[in-house]
C-alpha positions in Angstrom: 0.0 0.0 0.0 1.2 3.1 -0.9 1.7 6.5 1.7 -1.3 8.2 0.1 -3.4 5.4 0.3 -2.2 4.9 3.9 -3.3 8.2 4.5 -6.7 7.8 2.8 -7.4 4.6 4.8 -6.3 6.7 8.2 -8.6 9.7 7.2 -11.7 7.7 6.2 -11.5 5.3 9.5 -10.8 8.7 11.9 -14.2 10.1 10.7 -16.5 7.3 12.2 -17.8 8.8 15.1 -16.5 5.4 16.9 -13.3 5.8 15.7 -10.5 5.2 18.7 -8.3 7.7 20.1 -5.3 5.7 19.4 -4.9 3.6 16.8 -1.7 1.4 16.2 -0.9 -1.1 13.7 1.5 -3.5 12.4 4.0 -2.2 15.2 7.6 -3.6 16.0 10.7 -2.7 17.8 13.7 -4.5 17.2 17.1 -3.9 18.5 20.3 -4.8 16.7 22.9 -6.5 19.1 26.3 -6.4 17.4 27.8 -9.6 17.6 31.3 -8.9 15.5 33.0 -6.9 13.5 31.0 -7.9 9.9 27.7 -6.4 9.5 26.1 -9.7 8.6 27.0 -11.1 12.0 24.1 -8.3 13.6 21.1 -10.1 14.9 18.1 -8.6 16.3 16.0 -8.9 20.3 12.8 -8.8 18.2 11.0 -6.7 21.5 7.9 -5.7 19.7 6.7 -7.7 17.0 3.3 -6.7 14.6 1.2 -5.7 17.4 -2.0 -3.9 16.5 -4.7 -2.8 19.0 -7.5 0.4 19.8 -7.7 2.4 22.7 -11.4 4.5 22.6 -11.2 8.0 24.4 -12.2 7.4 28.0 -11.2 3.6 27.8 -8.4 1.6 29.7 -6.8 -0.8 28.1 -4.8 -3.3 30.7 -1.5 -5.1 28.7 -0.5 -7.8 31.2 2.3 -10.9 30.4 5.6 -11.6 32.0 8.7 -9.6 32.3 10.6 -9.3 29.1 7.6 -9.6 27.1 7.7 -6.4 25.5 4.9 -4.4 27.3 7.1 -1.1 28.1 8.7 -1.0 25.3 5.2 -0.9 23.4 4.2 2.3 25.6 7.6 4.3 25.3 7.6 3.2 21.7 3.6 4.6 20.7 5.8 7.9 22.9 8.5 7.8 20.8 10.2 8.2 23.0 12.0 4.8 21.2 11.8 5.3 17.9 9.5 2.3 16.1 11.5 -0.1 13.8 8.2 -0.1 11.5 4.3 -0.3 11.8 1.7 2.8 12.5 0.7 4.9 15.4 -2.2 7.1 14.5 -3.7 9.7 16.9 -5.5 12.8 15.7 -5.7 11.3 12.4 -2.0 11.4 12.3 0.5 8.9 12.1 3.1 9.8 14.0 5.3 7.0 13.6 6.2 8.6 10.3 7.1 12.0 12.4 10.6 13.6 12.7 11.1 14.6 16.1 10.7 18.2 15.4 7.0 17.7 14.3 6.5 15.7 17.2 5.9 18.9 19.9 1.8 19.1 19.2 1.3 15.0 19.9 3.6 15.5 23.4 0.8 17.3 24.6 -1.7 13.8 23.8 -0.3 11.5 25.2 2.3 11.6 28.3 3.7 9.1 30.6 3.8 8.1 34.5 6.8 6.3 34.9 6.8 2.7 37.1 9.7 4.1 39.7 8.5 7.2 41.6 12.2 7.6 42.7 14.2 7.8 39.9 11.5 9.2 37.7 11.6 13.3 39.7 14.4 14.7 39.5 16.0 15.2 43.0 17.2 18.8 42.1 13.5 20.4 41.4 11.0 21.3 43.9 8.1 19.3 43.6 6.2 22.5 42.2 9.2 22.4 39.5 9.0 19.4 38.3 5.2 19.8 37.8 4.9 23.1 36.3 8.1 22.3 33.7 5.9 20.7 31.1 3.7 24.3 31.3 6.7 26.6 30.9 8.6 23.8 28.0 5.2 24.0 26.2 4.8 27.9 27.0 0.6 27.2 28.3 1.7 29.4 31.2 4.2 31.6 32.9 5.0 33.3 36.4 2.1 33.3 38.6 -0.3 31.8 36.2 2.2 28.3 36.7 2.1 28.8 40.3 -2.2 28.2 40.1 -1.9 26.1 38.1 0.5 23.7 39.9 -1.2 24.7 43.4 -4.6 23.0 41.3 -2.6 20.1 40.4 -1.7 19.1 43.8 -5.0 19.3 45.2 -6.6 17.5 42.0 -3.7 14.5 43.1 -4.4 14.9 46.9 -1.4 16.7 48.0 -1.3 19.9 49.8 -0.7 23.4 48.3 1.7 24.3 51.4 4.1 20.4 50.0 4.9 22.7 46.5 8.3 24.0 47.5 9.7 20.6 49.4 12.0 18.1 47.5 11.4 14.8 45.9 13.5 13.3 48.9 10.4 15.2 51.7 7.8 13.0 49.9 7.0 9.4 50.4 6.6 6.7 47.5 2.9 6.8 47.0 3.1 10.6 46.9 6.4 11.1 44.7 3.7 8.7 42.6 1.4 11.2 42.6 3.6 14.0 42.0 4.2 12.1 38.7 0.4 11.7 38.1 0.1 15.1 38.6 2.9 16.3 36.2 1.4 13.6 33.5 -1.6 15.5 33.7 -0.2 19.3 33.6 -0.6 19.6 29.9 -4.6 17.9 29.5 -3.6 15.1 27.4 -6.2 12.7 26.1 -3.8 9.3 26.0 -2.0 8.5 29.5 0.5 5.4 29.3 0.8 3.8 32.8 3.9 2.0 33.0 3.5 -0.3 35.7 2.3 3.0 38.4 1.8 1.4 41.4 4.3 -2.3 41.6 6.5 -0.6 43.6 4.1 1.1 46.1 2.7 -0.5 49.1 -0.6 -2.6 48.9 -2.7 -0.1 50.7 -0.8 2.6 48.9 -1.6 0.8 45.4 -5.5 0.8 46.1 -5.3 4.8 46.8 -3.2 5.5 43.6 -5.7 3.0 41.5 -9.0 5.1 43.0 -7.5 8.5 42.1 -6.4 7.3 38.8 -10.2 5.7 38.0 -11.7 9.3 39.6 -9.0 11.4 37.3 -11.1 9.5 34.5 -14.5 9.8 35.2 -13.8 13.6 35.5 -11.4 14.3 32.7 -12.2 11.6 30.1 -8.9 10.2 30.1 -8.2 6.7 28.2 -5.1 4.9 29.7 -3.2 2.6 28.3 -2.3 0.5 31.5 0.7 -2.1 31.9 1.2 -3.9 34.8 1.9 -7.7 36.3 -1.1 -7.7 38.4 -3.9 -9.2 37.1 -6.0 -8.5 40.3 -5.1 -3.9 39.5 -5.6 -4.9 36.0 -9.3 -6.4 36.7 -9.9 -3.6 38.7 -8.9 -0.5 36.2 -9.3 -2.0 32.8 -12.7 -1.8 30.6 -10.1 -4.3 27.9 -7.4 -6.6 28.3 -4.6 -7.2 25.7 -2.3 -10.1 26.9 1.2 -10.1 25.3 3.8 -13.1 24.7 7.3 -12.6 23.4 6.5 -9.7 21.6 3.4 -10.1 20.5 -0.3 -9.8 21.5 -1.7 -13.2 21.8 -5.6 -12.6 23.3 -7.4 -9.5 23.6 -11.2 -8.7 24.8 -12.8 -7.0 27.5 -12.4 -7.4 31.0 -15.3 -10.0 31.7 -14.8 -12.3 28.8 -11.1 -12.9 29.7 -11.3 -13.2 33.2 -14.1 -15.7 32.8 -14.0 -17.5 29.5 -10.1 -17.3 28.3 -9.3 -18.9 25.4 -5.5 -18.7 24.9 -3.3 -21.5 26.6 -0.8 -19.0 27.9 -3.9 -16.3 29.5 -5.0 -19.4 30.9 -2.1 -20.6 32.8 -2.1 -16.6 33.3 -5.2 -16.3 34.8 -4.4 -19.7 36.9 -1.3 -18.5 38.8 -3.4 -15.5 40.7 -3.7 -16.0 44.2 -7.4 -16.9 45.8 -8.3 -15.6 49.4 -10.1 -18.6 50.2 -9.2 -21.6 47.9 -11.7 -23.4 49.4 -14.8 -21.4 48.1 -13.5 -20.6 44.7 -11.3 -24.1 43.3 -8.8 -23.5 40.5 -7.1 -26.2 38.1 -3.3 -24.7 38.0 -1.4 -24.6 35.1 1.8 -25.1 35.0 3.7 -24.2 32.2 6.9 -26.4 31.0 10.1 -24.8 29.9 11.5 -21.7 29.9 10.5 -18.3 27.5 12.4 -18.7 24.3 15.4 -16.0 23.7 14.0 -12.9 22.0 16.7 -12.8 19.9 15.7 -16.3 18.4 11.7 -16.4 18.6 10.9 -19.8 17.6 8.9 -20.8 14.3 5.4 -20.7 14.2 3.3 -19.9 17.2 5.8 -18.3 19.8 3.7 -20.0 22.5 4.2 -23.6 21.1 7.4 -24.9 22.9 5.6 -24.3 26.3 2.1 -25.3 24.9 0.4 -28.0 26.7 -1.8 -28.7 23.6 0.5 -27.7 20.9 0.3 -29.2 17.4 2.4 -30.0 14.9 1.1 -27.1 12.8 2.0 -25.0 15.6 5.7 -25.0 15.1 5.2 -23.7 11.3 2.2 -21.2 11.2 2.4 -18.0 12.9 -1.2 -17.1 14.0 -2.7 -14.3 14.2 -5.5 -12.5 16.0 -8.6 -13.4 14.8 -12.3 -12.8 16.5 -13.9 -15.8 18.0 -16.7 -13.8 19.6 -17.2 -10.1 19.2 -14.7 -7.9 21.0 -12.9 -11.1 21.8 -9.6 -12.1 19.7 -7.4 -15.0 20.0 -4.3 -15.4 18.3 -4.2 -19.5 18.5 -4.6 -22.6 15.6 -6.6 -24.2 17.9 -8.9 -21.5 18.8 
């Protein structure tokens, strides 16, 4: 397909009035490991491999799979802030995969980030008012007093106090250095938040605050998040959809009911089966145990990427890649056996 016709396809599917807020296709992130000194001896950690979902304005999407499996590098990637090997991320009925960094200013303003590490992520020379009102002043929305308002409406919109504005990263706590973060993601009103993994290094009674202020940010601003995360129990809580990724690639998607209680991929299954249960004796649950370690990303194996820890793997399995296909509506499964 040709760029115009790319574009023509974008245009027509952005004028539906369902059409999602973020739209990304066909996207992958590879990165060459130099092996020697001859170009030929360059292979690839194939991070992000042709993954393609939707995320509708006010709508969380949960991505959930093990570590490694390529969920943070697809946020910071739709970002840019790693550049995409190929595919297309379309907001605004733009695709600004296809950007140069210097046309990329009017999109940071879209979409921002809150970073998993509430430490490292504020820098420990900036008040906490600083670090806040930069993204105003970088973007010029506001200056002098006007940033000071601003920030002061910030704080109290994150539940911090106006009188914490001038203390230092090191004053705060974890679960409100977090919300410092939520509240600097949110200085510039951007439609698209991408919540790398906000609250796994927070407290359990600290988590379930940061979850209820994100949830309340949406109902009253319309935000859609795109939320990753290893807990499946947050991710239930938060997300209207679930994508769950394997070694790079998105192997089931749907919304939060049908996956929690009708899975249909082998891996979401096993998934699904390692989450704790308060009282095993009231709810009974057949474990999974998966066989083998997770393949090398820099050699994905043939076929299905799931197949050499399958328990019901075929012999077509090891040849065909699969892809997502709908087995129900809003529910696809990328499996032969599905």
């Amino acid at each position: 397909m040709s760029k115009e016709q790319q574009d023509a396809t974008i245009s027509e599917a952005s004028t539906k009035p369902d059409a999602p807020l973020l739209d990304v296709r066909g996207l992958k992130k590879y990165f060459p490991v130099k092996q020697g000194i001859l170009p030929s001896s360059r292979k690839y950690v194939y991070a992000v491999d042709d993954v393609s979902f939707q995320v509708k304005a006010g709508e969380t999407l949960g991505v959930v799979g093990e570590s490694g499996c390529g969920k943070s590098t697809v946020g910071r990637t739709i970002l840019k802030l790693i550049e995409p090997t190929a595919g297309q991320i379309i907001i605004n009925n733009q695709d600004v995969a296809a950007l140069p960094r210097s046309e990329m200013r009017p999109f940071r303003r879209e979409m921002q980030i809150i970073f998993q590490d509430p430490y490292s992520s504020l820098n420990p020379r900036m008040t906490a008012g600083q670090i806040v009102g930069e993204p105003l002043r970088v973007h010029n929305i506001a200056k002098g007093p006007e940033i000071k308002d601003r920030v002061a409406d910030l704080f109290q919109r994150v539940g911090l106090r106006k009188d914490q504005i001038n203390r230092y990263p090191h004053e705060f706590s974890g679960g409100q250095r977090q919300r410092i973060g939520i509240a600097r993601a949110l200085a510039l009103g951007p439609k698209l938040i991408i919540a790398d993994e906000p609250v796994s290094a927070l407290d359990v009674s600290i988590q379930a605050q940061v979850i209820n202020l994100l949830m309340d940010l949406q109902d009253e601003l319309g935000i859609s998040y795109l939320f990753i995360a290893h807990d499946l129990s947050v991710v239930e809580r938060l997300s209207h959809r679930v994508a769950v990724m394997y070694l790079g690639r998105i192997v089931e998607i749907a919304d939060r009911n049908s996956l929690f209680e009708n899975p249909q991929h082998p891996y979401t299954q096993a998934l699904l089966s390692a989450v704790p249960v308060a009282d095993p004796n009231i709810k009974k649950i057949q474990r999974t145990i998966l066989k083998g370690d997770i393949p090398s990303p820099m050699e994905p194996p043939s076929g299905c990427p799931f197949h050499t820890r399958c328990p019901i793997a075929e012999a077509s399995c090891k040849i065909d890649v699969p892809h997502l296909k709908e087995i129900e509506p809003g529910h696809q499964v990328s499996c032969h056996l599905r």
